[in-house]
C-alpha positions in Angstrom: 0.0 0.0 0.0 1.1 3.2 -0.7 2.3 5.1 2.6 1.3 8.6 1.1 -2.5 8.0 0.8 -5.4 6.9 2.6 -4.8 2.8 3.5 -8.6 2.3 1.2 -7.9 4.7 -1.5 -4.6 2.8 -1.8 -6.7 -1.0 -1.4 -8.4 0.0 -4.3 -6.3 1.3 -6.3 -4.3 -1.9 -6.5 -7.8 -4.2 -5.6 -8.0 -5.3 -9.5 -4.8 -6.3 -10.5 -2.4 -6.7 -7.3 -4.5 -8.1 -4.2 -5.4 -11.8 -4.5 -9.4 -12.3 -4.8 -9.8 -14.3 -1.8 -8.3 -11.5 -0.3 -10.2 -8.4 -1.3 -13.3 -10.9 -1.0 -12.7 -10.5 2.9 -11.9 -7.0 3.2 -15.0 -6.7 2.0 -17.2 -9.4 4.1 -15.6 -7.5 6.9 -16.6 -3.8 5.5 -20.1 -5.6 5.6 -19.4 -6.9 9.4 -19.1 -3.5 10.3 -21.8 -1.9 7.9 -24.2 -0.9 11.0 -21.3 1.6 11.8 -20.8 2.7 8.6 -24.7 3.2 7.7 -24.7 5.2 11.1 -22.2 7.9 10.1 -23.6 8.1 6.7 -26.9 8.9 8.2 -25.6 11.4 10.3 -23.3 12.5 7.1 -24.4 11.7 4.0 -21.2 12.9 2.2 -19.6 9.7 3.7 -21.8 7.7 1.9 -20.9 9.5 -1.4 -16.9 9.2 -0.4 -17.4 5.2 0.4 -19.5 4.8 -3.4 -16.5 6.4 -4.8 -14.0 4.5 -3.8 -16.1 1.1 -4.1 -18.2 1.8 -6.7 -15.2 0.9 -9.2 -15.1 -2.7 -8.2 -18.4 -3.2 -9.8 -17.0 -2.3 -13.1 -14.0 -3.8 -12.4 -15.1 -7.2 -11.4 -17.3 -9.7 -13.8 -20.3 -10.6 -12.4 -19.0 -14.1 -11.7 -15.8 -12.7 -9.0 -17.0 -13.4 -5.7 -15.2 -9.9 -5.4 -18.3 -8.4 -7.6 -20.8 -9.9 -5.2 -19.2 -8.9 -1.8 -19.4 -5.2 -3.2 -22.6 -5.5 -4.1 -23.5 -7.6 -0.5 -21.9 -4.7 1.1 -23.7 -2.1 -0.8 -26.7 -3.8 0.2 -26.1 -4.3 3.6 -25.7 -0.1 3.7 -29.2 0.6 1.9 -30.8 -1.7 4.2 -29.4 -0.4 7.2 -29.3 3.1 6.0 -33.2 2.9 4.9 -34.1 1.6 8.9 -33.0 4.5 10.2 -33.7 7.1 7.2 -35.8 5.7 4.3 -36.7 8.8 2.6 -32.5 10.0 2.8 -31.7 6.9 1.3 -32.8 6.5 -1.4 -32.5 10.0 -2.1 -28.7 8.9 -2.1 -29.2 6.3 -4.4 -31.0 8.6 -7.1 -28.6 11.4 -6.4 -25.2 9.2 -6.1 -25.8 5.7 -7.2 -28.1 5.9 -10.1 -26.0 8.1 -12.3 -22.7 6.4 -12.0 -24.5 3.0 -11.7 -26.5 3.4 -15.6 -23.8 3.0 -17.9 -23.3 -0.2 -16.2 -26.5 -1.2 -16.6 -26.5 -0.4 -20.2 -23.2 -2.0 -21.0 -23.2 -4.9 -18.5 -26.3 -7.0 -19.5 -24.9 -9.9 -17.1 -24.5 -7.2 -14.2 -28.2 -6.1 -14.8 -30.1 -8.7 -12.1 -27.8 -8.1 -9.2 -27.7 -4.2 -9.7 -31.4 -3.5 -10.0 -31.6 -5.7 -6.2 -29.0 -3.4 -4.8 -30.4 -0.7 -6.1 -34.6 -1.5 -4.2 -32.4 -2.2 -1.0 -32.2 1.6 -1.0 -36.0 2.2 -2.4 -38.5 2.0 0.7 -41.5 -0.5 -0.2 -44.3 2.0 -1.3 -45.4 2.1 -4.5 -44.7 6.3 -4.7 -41.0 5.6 -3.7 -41.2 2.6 -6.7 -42.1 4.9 -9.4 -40.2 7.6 -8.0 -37.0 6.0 -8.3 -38.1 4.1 -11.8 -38.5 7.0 -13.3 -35.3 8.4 -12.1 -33.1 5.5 -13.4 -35.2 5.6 -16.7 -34.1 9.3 -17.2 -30.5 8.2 -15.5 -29.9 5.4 -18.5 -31.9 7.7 -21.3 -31.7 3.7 -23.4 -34.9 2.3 -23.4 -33.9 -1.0 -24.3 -31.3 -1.4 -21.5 -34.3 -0.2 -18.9 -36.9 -2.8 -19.8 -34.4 -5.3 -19.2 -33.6 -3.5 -15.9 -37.3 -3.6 -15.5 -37.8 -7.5 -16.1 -35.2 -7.9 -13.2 -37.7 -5.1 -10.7 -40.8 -6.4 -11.9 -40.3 -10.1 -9.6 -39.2 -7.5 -6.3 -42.8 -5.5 -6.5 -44.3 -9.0 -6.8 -42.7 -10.0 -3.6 -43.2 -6.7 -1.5 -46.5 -7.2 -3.0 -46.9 -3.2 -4.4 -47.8 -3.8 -8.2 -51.1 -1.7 -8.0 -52.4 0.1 -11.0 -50.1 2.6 -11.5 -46.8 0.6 -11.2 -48.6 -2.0 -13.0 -49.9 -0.1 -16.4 -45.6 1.4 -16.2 -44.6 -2.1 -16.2 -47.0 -3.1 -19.0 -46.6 0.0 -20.8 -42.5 -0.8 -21.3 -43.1 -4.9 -21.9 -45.0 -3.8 -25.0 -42.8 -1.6 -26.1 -40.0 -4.6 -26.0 -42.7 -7.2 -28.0 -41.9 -4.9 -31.2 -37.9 -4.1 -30.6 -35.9 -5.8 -33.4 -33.3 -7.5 -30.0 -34.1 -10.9 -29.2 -32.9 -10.2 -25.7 -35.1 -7.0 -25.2 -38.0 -9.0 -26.8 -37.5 -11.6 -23.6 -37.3 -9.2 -21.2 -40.9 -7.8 -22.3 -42.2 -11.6 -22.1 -40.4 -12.1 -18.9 -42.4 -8.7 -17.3 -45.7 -10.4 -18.5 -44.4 -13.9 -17.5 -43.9 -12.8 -14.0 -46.9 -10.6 -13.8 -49.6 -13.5 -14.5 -47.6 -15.7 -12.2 -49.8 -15.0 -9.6 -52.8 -12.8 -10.1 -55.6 -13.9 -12.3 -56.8 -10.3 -12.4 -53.8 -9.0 -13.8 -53.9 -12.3 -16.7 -57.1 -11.3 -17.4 -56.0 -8.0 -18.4 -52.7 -9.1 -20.6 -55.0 -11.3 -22.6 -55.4 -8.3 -24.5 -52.1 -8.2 -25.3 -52.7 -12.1 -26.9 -52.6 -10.8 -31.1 -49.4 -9.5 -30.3 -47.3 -11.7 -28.6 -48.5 -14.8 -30.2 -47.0 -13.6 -33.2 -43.8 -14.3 -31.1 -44.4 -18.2 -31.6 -42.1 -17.6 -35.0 -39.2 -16.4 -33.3 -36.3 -17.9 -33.9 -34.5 -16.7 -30.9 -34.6 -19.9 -27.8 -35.3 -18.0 -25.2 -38.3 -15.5 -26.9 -39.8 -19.2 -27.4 -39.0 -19.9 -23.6 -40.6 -17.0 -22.0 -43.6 -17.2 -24.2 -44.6 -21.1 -23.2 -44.1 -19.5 -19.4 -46.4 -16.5 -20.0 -48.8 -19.4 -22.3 -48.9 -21.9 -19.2 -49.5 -18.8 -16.9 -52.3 -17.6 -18.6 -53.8 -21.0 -19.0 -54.0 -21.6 -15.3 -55.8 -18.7 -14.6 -58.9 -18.7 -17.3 -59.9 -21.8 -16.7 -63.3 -21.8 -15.6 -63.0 -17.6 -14.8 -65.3 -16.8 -17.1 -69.0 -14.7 -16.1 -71.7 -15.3 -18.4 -72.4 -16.9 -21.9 -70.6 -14.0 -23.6 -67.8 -14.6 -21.7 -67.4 -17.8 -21.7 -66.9 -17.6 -25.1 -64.4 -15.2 -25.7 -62.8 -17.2 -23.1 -62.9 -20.1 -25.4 -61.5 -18.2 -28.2 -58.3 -17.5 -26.1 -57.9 -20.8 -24.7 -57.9 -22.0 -28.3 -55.2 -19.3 -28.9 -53.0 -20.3 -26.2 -53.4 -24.0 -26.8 -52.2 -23.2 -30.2 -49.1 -21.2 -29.3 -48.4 -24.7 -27.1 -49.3 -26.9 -30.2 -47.3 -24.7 -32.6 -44.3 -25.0 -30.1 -44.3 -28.8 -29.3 -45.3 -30.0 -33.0 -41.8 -28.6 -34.5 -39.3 -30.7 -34.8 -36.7 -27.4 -35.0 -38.1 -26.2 -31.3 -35.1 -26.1 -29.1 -34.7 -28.7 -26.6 -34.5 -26.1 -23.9 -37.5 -24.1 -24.7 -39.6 -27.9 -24.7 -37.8 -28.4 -21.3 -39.0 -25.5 -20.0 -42.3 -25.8 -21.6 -42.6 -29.3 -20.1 -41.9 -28.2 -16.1 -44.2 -25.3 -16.8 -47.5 -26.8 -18.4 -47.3 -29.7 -16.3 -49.8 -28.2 -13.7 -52.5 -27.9 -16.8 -52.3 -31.2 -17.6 -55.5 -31.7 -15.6 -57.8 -29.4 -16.6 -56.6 -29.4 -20.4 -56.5 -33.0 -21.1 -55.9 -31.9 -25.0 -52.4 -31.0 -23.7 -51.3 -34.7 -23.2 -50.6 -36.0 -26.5 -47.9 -33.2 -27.5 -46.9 -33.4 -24.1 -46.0 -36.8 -23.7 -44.6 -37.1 -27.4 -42.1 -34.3 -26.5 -41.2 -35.9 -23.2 -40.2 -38.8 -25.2 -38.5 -36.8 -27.7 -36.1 -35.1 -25.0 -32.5 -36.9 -24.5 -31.9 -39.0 -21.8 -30.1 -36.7 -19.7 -32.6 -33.6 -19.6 -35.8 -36.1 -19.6 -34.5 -37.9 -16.2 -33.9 -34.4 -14.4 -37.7 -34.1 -14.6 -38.6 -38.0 -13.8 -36.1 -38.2 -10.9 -37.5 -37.4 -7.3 -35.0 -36.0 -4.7 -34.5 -38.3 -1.9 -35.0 -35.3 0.8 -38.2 -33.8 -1.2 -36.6 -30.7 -2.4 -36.4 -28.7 -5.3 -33.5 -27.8 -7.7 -32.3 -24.5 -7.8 -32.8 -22.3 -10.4 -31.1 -23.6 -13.5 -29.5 -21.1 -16.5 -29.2 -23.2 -19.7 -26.8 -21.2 -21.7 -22.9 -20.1 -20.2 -24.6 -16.4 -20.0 -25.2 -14.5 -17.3 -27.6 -12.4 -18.8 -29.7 -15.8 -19.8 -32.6 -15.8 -17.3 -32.9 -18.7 -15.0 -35.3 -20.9 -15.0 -37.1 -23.4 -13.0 -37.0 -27.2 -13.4 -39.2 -29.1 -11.4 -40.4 -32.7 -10.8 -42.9 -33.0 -12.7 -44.4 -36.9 -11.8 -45.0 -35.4 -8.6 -47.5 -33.0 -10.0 -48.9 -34.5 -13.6 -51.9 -36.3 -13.3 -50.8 -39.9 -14.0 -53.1 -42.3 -14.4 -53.8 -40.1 -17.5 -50.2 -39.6 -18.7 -49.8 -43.6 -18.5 -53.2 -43.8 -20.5 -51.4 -42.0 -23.2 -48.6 -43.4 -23.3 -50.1 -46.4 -23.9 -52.6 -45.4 -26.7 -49.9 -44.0 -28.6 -47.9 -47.0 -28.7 -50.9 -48.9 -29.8 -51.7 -46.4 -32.1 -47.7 -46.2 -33.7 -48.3 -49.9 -33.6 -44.8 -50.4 -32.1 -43.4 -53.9 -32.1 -41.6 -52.9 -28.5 -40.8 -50.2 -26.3 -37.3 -48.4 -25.8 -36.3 -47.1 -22.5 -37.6 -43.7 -22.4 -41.0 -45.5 -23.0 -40.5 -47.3 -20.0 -38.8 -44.4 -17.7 -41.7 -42.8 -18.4 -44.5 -45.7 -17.6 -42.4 -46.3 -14.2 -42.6 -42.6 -13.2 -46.2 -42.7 -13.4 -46.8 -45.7 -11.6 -48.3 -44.9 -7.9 -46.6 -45.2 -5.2 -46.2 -48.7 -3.6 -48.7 -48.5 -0.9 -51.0 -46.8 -2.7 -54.2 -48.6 -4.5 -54.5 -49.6 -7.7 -58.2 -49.0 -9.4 -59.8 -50.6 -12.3 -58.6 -47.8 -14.4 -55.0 -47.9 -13.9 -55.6 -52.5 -15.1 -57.4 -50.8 -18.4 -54.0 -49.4 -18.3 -52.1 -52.8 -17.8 -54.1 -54.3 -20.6 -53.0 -52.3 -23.5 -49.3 -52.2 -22.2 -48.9 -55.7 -20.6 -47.1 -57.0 -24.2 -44.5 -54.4 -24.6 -43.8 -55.0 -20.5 -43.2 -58.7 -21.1 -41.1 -58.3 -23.9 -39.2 -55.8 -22.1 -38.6 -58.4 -19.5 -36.6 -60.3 -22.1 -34.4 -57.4 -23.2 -31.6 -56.7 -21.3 -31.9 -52.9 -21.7 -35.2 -52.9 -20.8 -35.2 -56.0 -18.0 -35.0 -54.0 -15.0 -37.4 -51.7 -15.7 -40.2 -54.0 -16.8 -39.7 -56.1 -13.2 -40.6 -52.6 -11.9 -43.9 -52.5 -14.0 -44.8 -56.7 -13.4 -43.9 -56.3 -9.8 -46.2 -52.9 -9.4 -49.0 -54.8 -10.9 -49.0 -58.1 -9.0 -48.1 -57.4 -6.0 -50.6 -54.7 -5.9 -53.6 -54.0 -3.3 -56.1 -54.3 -3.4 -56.6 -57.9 -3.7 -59.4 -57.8 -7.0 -56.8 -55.4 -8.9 -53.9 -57.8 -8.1 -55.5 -61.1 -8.9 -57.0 -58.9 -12.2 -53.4 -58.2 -13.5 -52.2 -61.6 -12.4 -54.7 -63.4 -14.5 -54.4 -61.0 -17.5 -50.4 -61.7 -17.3 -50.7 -65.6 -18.2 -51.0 -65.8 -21.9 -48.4 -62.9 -22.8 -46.2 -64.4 -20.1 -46.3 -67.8 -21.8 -45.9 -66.0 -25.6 -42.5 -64.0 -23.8 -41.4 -67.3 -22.6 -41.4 -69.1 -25.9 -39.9 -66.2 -27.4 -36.9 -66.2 -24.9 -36.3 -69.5 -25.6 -37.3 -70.1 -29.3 -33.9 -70.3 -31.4 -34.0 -66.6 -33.0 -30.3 -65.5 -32.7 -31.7 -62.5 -30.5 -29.5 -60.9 -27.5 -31.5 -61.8 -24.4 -31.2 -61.0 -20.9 -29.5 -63.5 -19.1 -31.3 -66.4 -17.8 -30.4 -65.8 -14.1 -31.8 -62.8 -14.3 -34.5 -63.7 -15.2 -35.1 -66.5 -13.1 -34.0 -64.7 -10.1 -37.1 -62.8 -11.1 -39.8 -65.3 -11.5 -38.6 -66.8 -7.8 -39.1 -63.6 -6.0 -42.6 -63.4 -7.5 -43.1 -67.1 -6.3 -42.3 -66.2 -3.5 -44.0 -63.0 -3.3 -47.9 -64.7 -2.5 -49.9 -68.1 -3.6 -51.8 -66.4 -6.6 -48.7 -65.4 -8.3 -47.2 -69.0 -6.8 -50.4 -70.8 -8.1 -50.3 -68.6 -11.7 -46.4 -68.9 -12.8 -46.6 -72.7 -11.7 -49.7 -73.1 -14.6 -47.9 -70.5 -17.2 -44.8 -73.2 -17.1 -47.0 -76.7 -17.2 -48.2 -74.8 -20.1 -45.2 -74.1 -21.6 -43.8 -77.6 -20.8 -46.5 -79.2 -22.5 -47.4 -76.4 -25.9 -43.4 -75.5 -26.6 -41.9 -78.6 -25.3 -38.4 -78.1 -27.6 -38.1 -74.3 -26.2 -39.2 -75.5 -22.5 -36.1 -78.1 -22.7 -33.6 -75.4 -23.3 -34.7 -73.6 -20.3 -33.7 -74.2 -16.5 -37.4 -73.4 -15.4 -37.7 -77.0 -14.2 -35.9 -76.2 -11.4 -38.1 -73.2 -10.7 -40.6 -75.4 -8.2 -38.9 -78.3 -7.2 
């Protein structure tokens, strides 16, 4: 450090090239340790706080958004502006509009991947009124002077009024005012932040949904964009919408118009999932978020479970896989881009309605005709199948009926072996007792056509035969019906496919 100056002019001046990260990271947690001070004397004297924004403020341009130095300034700034605004809200963010806003706008033009994390600083300093909202909107609109780079500031606010729960009329017709100015602005990224401002507004209030349905002839057209994450953040705002007309219509007249729109939403969804050049992300996110209308728009399941099907491996499983403590995944940004919003996977067997999900799955393989399923057919199938102690009704052995011969040939395939035991033992070893004995009984014949196919001399990989095996004696053991019924299926075999039954070992299966 330089003897002549002040020991934090002279910290900073050598912070971005000189001092290690890890260390400026905790000169800065323990700036933050002692922010009550701090935010005291710039109460008392609010030139302090312009003499510490000047000297820190640099770090923010300094820094990427990814340093952990970038967010311990920002931490520490917002540490101040909460502090500061206990003791003197209106002061505060006087300071911010005064001191922060102009020297903080360039970077908010310039720095799309700085954006998020700067307009939360900047609210920590903006007390939770809705006159103190617009007050300081309109003074980082006129601070920026780029309307572009403000919506997309904007999109980042519009989530914080929802939370402090202040997006009344007016605050609500400025938000909506800007998002449709950035449905017609030739940037992609501008463009996402208008359908992000919608997205997040119909979230959660079905009055404000009912008043962006107006908005419906123009961002539909937005169902041709070619840009991933326009597509993205219009299935969001689509499924949002969606939930909330359902059934919220008044009248006959309504009710129709309400129609109208459903069949313009549905088709934004069908227009999304039926091309085959859709991005895998924007049908990811499309999946987790129209999940929840599965149920009361059964139309929905066909696309649906096609484009589940369709996904790879990988990003399919993330939605099929329950944690083993319950919770939910963070937040997930799909593209190396800071600026890229984030986006929510969830779950999505916990919350799709699957009796009806399995119900399509299996008409459309008996539709496709398909002489077997591959795995994804049967990740899905097992992701819908109840829980263990839960009943099975007649419904879900309609179900086992039309899939039964793609699950027994499964059982022969050693891709697909493990799975199908799931999906046989599911069905007979189920409760209650009428639904198990019903799928044990319907089992017979396609278990004796699987045997003789295992066995017959094709020139066919199989599974191994102590595989199996091992499974047939766990289900012998597993109760007398499915004892009493394996015992018949193999006399029968013995006797109808004698030359396949004498290349087996299932003699020794009940001696």
């Amino acid at each position: 450090l330089d003897p002549r100056k002040d020991v934090v002019v002279s910290f900073m001046e050598l912070c971005s090239n000189l001092v290690p990260e890890d260390l400026c990271v905790r000169v800065f947690d323990g700036l933050s340790g002692q922010a009550g001070q701090l935010a005291d004397s710039m109460v008392k004297a609010p030139a302090e706080f312009w003499r510490a924004w000047t000297l820190f403020c640099p770090a923010l341009v300094e820094f990427s958004e990814s340093s952990a130095v970038f967010e311990s300034v920002v931490y520490l700034f917002r540490r101040l502006g909460v502090l500061m605004g206990e003791s003197d809200a209106v002061l505060t963010q006087q300071v911010m509009v005064d001191v922060g806003l102009p020297s903080l706008a360039p970077l908010l033009i310039n720095s799309a991947g700085k954006r998020e994390h700067l307009c939360e600083m900047v609210y920590t300093y903006t007390p939770p009124t809705t006159f103190s909202r617009l007050g300081v909107l309109r003074a980082l609109k006129e601070a920026m002077n780029n309307h572009p780079a403000y919506i997309a500031c904007l999109s980042y606010l519009v989530p914080l009024e929802l939370q402090a729960e202040l997006l009344e009329e007016h605050l609500f017709e400025h938000y909506i005012h800007f998002a449709q100015m950035a449905l017609l602005n030739p940037q992609p990224k501008i463009r996402v932040a208008g359908l992000s401002i919608l997205a997040n507004v119909t979230s959660d209030s079905q009055e404000y949904s009912q008043q962006i349905v107006s908005l419906l002839p123009l961002f539909a057209e937005l169902v041709h964009d070619t840009w991933w994450e326009v597509q993205a953040q219009l299935i969001l705002l689509t499924s949002h919408l969606l939930a909330h007309l359902k059934g919220a219509a008044n009248g006959e007249q309504d009710a129709e118009t309400e129609e109208d729109t459903i069949e313009a939403l549905l088709l934004i969804v069908s227009r999304l999932f039926g091309v085959s050049s859709t991005s895998k992300i924007v049908l990811q996110v499309g999946l987790c978020a129209l999940v929840r209308n599965l149920q009361p728009y059964p139309v929905l399941l066909p696309a649906y479970v096609a484009v589940l099907l369709r996904q790879p491996q990988s990003l399919r499983s993330r939605l099929l896989t329950k944690a083993e403590d319950g919770s939910t995944p963070p937040p997930r940004r799909y593209v190396m881009d800071n600026s890229c919003r984030l986006y929510e996977e969830c779950c999505i067997c916990k919350l799709w309605p699957a009796l009806e999900v399995a119900r399509t799955l299996a008409g459309q393989a008996e539709a496709a005709g398909l002489a077997h399923f591959d795995p994804e057919h049967l990740e899905v199938l097992t992701a819908c199948l109840p829980d263990a102690e839960a009943e099975l009704n007649k419904e879900w052995l309609t179900v086992f009926e039309k899939i039964k011969a793609y699950v027994f040939v499964a059982l022969i395939d050693p891709a697909l072996h493990y799975g199908a035991t799931v999906v046989v033992r599911r069905f007979w070893l189920c409760q209650p007792q009428s639904a198990r004995v019903g799928a044990i009984e319907a089992s017979k014949g396609t278990l004796l056509q699987t045997l003789r196919i295992n066995y017959s001399d094709s020139g066919h990989t199989r599974v191994h035969e102590g595989d199996l095996l091992d499974f047939l004696r766990e289900m012998r053991d597993a109760g007398r019906e499915t004892n009493d019924m394996l015992q018949s299926v193999v006399d029968r075999f013995r006797e109808a496919h004698n030359a396949e039954f004498q290349r087996s070992s299932l003699d020794g299966l009940f001696d």
